[in-house]
Backbone bond lengths (Angstrom), bond angles and torsions (degrees), N, CA, C in turn:
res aa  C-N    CA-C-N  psi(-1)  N-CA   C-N-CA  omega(-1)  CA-C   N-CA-C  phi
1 X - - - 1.449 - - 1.536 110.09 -
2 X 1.584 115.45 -66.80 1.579 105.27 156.88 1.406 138.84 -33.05
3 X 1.251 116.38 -41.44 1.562 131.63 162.73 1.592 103.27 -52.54
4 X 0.938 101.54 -71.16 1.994 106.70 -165.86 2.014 94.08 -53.45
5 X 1.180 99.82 -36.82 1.824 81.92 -170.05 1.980 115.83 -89.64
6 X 1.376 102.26 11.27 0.963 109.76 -173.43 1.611 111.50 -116.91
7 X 1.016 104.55 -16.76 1.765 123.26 159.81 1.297 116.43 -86.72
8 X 1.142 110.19 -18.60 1.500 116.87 -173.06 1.949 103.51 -91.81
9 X 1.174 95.34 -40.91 1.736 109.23 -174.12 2.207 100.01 -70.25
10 X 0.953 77.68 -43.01 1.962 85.63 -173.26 1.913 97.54 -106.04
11 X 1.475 123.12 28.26 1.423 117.96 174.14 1.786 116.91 29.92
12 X 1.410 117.19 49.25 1.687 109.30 -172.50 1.469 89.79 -123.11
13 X 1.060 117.66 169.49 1.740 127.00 177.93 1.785 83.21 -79.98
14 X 1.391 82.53 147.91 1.636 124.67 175.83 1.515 111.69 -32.90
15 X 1.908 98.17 -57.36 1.699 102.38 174.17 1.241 124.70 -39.62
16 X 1.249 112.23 -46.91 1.955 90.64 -158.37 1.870 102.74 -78.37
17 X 1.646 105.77 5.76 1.597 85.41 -176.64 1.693 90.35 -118.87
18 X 1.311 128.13 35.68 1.364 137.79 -175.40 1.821 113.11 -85.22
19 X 0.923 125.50 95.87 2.032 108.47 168.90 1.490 96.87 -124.94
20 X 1.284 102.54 127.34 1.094 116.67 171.38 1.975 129.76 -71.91
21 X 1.249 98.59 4.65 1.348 112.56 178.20 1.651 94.52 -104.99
22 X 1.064 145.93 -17.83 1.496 142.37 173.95 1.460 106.65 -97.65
23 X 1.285 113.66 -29.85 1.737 117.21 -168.12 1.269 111.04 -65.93
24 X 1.356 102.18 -54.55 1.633 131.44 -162.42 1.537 99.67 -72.29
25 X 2.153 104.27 143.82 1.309 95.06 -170.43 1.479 105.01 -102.27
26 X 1.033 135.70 100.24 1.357 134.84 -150.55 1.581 102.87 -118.95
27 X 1.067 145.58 121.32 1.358 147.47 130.49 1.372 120.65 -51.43
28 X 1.219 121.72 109.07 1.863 114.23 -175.99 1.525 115.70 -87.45
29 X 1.655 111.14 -2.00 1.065 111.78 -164.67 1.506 92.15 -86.40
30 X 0.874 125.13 -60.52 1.898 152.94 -178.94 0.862 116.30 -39.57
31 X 1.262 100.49 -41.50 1.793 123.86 177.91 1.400 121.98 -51.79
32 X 2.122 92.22 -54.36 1.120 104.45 -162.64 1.357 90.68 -85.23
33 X 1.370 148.50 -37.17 1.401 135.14 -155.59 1.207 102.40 -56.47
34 X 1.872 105.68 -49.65 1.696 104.09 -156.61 1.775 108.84 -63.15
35 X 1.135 99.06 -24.73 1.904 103.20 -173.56 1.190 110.68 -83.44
36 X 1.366 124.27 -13.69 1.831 125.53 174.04 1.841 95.02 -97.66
37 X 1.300 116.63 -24.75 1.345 95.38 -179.04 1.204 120.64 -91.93
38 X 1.897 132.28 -13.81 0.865 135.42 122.56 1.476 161.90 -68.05
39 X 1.254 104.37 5.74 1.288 118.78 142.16 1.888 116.75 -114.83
40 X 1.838 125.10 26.93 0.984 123.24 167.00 1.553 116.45 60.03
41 X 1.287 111.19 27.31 1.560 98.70 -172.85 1.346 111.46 -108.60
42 X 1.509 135.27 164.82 1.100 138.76 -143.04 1.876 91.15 -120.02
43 X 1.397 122.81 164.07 1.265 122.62 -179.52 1.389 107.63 -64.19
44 X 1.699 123.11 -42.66 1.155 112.45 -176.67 1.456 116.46 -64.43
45 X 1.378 120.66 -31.66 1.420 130.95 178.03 1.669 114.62 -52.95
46 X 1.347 96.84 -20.84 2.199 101.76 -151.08 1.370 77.75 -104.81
47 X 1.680 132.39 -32.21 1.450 117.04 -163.57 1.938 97.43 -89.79
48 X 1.127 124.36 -12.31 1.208 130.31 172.65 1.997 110.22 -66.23
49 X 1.389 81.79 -63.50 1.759 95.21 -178.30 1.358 106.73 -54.27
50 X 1.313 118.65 -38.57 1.826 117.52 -179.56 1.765 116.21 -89.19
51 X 1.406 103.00 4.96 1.454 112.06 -165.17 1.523 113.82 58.03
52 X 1.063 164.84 62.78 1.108 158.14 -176.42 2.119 113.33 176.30
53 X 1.764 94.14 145.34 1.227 98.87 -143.53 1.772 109.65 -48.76
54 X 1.524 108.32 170.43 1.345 101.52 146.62 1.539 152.49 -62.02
55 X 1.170 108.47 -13.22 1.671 142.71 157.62 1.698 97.38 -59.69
56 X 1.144 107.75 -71.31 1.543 99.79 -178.54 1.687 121.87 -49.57
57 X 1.247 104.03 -28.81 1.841 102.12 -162.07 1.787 86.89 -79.87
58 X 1.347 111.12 -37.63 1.510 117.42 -165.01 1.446 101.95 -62.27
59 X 1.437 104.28 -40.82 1.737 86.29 -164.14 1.780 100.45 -89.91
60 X 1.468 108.80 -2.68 1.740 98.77 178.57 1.353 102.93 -75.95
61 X 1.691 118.02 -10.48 1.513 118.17 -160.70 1.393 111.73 -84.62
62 X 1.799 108.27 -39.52 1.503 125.70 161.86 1.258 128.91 -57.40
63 X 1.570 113.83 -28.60 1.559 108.67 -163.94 1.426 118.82 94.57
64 X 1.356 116.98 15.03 1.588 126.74 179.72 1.295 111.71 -100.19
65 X 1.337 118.63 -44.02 2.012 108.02 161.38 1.391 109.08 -116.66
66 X 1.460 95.33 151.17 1.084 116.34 -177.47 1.903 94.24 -71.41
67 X 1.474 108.24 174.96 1.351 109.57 177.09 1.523 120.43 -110.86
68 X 1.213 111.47 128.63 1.762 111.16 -157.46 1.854 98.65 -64.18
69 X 1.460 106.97 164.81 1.372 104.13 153.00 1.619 127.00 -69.29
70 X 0.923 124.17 -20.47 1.451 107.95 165.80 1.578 115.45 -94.73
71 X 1.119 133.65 13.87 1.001 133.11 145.28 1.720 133.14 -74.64
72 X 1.711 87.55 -43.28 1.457 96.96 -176.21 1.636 107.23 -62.53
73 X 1.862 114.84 -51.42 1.432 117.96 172.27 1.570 107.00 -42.34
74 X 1.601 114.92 -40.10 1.554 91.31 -170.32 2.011 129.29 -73.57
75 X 1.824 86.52 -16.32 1.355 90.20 167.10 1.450 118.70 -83.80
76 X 1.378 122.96 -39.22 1.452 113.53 149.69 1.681 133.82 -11.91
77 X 1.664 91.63 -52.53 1.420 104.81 -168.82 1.716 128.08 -79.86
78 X 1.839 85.72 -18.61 1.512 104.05 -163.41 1.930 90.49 -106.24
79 X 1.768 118.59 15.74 1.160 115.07 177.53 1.541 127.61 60.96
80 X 1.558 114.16 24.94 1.388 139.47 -168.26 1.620 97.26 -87.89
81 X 1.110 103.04 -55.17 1.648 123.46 -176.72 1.314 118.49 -101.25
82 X 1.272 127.26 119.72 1.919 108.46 -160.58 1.414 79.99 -115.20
């Protein structure tokens, strides 16, 4: 929706104002539960596998930080986030 009104305001195709980490409707909290509860893993385990602290996974789990871009690519990468 941002994309389309921002191509539309400056007349450019959609792409160059496209990120797929803003586009996409993603819940990280939901996300993350269902993938630690199906693969059984513990917060310290998920903040290990993503490199980054346990403070971080906790507060992505609550809704207290937002999720950085190199985090989000790394769940992308590790097939967490399709």
């Amino acid at each position: 929706e941002v994309s389309n009104k921002l191509a539309a305001f400056f007349k450019l195709d959609t792409k160059y104002f496209y990120d797929s980490m803003y586009e996409e409707d993603i819940n990280i909290s939901i996300t993350l539960n269902t993938f630690m509860n199906a693969n059984n893993l513990s917060i310290k385990s998920l903040a290990k596998l993503i490199n980054i602290s346990q403070e971080t996974v906790s507060n992505w789990l609550s809704n207290k930080q937002p999720i950085s871009r190199k985090s989000y690519n790394k769940l992308k990468e590790l097939g967490i986030l399709s």
